[in-house]
N, C-alpha and C positions, 0 to 999 in steps of 0.2 A: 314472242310473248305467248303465255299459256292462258286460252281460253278459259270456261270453266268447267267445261265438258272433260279437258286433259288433267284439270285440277281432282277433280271428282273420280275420274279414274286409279290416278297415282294412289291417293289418300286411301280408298276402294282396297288396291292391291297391297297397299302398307297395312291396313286395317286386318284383312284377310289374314296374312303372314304372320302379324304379332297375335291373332285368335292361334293359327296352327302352330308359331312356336310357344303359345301357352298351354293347350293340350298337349304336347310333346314333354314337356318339363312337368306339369302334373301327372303322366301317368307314369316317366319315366323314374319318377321321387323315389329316393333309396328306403322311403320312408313308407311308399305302399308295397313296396316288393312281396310282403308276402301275401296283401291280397290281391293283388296279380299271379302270382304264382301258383295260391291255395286251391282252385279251380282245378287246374290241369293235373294236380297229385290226387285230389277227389275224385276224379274221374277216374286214373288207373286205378285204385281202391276197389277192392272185394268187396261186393252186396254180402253183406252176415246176416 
């Protein structure tokens, strides 16, 4: 039988996971790609 200290945990480590597979899948969105990408082309870009 599971305490509630083992209950508290589980629930803990499930919670944590579906937070990291939700930023995973927002930043990963085919839909922000390019402002994910926009940055690091801005930066090799020539100061005019």
């Amino acid at each position: 039988m599971m305490n509630f200290q083992s209950i508290a945990y589980t629930a803990f480590t499930f919670a944590l996971a579906a937070v990291m597979a939700g930023i995973i899948a927002y930043y990963f969105n085919p839909a922000r790609r390019k402002d994910v990408e926009e940055p690091k082309y801005r930066m090799l870009r020539d100061d005019e």
